[in-house]
N, C-alpha and C positions, 0 to 999 in steps of 0.2 A: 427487390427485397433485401441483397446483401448489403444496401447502404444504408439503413435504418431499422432494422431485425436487431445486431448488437445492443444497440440503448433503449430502445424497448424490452427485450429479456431482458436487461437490467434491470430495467423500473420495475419488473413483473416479480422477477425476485427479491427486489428490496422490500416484499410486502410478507418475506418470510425469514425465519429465524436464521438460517446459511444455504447458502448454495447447494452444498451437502444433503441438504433437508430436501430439497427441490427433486435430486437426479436420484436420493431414493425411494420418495414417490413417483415420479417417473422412470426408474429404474432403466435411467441411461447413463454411459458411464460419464464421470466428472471429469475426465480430462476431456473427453471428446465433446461435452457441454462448454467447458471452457473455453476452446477452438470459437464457441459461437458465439460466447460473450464478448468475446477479442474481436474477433471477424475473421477468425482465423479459416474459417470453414461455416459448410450453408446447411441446417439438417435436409436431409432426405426426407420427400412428399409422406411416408410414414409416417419419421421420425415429428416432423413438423406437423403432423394431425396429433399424435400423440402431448406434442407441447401446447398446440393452441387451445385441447378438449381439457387437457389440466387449468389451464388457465382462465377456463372460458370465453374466447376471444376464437375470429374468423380470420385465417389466412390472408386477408387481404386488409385486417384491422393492424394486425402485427407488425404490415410491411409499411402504413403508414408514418409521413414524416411524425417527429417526435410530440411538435407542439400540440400535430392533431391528436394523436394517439394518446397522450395526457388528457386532453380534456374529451375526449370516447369514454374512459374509464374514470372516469371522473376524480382525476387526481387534480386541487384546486388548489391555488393559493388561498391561504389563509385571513380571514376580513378585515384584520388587520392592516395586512399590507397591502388591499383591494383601496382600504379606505384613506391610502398613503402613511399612515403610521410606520414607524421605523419599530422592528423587529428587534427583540431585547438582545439576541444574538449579534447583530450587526454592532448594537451599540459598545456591545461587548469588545468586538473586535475592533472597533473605533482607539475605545479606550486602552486597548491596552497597544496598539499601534502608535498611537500619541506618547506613552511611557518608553518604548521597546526606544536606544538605544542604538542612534546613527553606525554607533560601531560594528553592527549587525552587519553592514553592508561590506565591511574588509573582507567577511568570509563570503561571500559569494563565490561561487566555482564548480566545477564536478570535484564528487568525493568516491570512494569505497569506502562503505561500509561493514563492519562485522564486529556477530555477536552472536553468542551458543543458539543456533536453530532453536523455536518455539516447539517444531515439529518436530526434529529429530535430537533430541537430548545427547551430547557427547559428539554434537556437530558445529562446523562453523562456517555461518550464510555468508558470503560475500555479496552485495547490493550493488548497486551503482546508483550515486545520489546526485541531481543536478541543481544547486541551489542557484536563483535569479530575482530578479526584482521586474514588479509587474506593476507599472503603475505605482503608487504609494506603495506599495505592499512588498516584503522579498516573500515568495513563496520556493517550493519546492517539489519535486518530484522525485519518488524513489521508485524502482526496477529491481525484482526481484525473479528468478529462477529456482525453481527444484526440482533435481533429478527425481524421475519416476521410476519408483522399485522397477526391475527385471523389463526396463521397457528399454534398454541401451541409451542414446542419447538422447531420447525425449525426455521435455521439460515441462510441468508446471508454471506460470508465467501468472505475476501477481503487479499490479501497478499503483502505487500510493499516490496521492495528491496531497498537498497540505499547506500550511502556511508557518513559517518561524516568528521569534521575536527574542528580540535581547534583553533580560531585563534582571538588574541587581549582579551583574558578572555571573551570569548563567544563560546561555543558549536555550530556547523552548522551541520545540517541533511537534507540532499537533497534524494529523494527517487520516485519513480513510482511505480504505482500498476502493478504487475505486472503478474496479469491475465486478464483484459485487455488492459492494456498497451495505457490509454487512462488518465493517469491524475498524474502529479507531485505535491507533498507538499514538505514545508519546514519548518524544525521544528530550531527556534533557543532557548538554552540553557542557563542559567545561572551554572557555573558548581562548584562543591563543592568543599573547600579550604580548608572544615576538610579532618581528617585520614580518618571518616568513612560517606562514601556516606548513606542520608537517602530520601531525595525528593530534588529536583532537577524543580526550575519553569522556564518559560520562554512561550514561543509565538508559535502556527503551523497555518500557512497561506496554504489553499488549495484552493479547490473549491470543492460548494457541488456535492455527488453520482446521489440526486435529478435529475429530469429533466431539471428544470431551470438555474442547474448549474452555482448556485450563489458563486462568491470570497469568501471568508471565510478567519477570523483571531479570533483566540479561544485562550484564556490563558491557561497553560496544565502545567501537574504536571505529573515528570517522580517518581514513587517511586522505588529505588532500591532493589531489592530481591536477589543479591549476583552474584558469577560467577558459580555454579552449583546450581540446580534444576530440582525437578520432574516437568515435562513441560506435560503433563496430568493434574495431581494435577491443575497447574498453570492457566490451560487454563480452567479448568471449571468458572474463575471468569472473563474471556474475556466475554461480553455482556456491552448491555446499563441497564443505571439506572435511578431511580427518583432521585434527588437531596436528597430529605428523605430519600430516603432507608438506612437502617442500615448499609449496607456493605459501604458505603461512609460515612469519618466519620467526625467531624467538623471543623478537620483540611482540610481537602483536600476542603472542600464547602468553605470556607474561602479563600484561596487562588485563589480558580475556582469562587468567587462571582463578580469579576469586569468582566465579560464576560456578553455584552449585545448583544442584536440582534436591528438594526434597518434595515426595509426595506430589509428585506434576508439576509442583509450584516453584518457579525461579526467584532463589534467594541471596544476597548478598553476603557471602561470611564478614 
């Protein structure tokens, strides 16, 4: 069960508005649901009648590999693409891959990211960003962390997927979270015209994790840390910050200071 329960509860959630929505009709907590979306932890024989009677589904459908369990619940490709048709989506991504902009590829590397928390207003996320090339395509993956009120050093843990593209001298980063599979951002770049990459600003429009699930646009600062790294090392500095704290230093609060909040809504003065 614990190798195939994660992407299944995925799938089972992406058939609802957030995660959120899930564990308080289930009325389990959301960090300790999260644990099981990671694989972080397996629920308890309870716990796990209570998730499969929500769901409508038998303990032993659940723990099914992925392809079966898709088509048990009858999640289908669409006739389209049954009938080998190319998907407007793909074409999409074609097209603008073909435009995007060999130069894309200098920035490849790990980065650190930061930009005023969606979630906590008067904070600032530090990420860890890995951009690479995959075949035709550079994609990317971002890593994020958040401290949980009054819980010491437990973490919230969020994992983006995505794909870049260079195009007109502007960086595009398009991406989903993809343990819930319940929210896309977009990060666009200003991108570096030295030899050597050092920070890198520009805009990420999401919406926040929050409940209220306010639009968000946050000034953000990629800082480059090269194309190999200790990714341990790196990620112990993934968390939020106070704008004072030491580790942020007055360059980065300088660039992150025109980021205001009115009305939940992140605005650029």
């Amino acid at each position: 069960m614990c190798e195939f329960l994660p992407a299944n509860l995925r799938l089972l959630c992406s058939h609802y508005r957030s995660v959120a929505e899930v564990c308080r009709k289930l009325r389990i907590n959301r960090g300790q649901f999260n644990k099981y979306l990671c694989g972080k932890s397996i629920p308890t024989p309870f716990n796990l009648k209570r998730i499969c009677d929500f769901f409508g589904v038998e303990a032993f459908e659940i723990a099914l590999p992925p392809e079966q369990f898709v088509a048990l619940i009858g999640v289908k490709s669409n006739k389209s693409q049954a009938s080998g048709e190319v998907a407007a989506s793909r074409i999409m991504h074609e097209h603008l891959r073909k435009q995007s902009s060999p130069e894309l590829k200098a920035h490849i590397g790990y980065y650190y990211e930061y930009y005023i928390a969606m979630t906590e207003p008067g904070s600032i996320l530090c990420s860890l960003v890995h951009v690479r090339q995959e075949g035709d395509d550079v994609v990317y993956e971002r890593n994020e962390r958040l401290q949980i009120a009054r819980v010491g050093e437990d973490f919230e843990t969020y994992r983006y997927l995505g794909v870049a593209y260079y195009l007109r001298d502007r960086l595009f980063f398009v991406d989903y979270e993809s343990l819930t599979s319940n929210e896309i951002s977009q990060t666009i770049l200003i991108p570096s015209f030295k030899s050597c990459i050092t920070r890198l600003n520009g805009l990420k429009l999401g919406v926040s994790a929050a409940d209220h699930r306010a639009p968000s646009c946050s000034r953000i600062v990629w800082e480059y840390l090269g194309q190999e790294i200790n990714r341990a090392d790196a990620y112990r500095r993934v968390r939020l910050y106070k704008p004072n704290d030491c580790a942020i230093d007055a360059d980065l609060r300088a660039r992150l200071a025109q980021a205001q909040v009115v009305d939940g809504l992140f605005v650029i003065a």
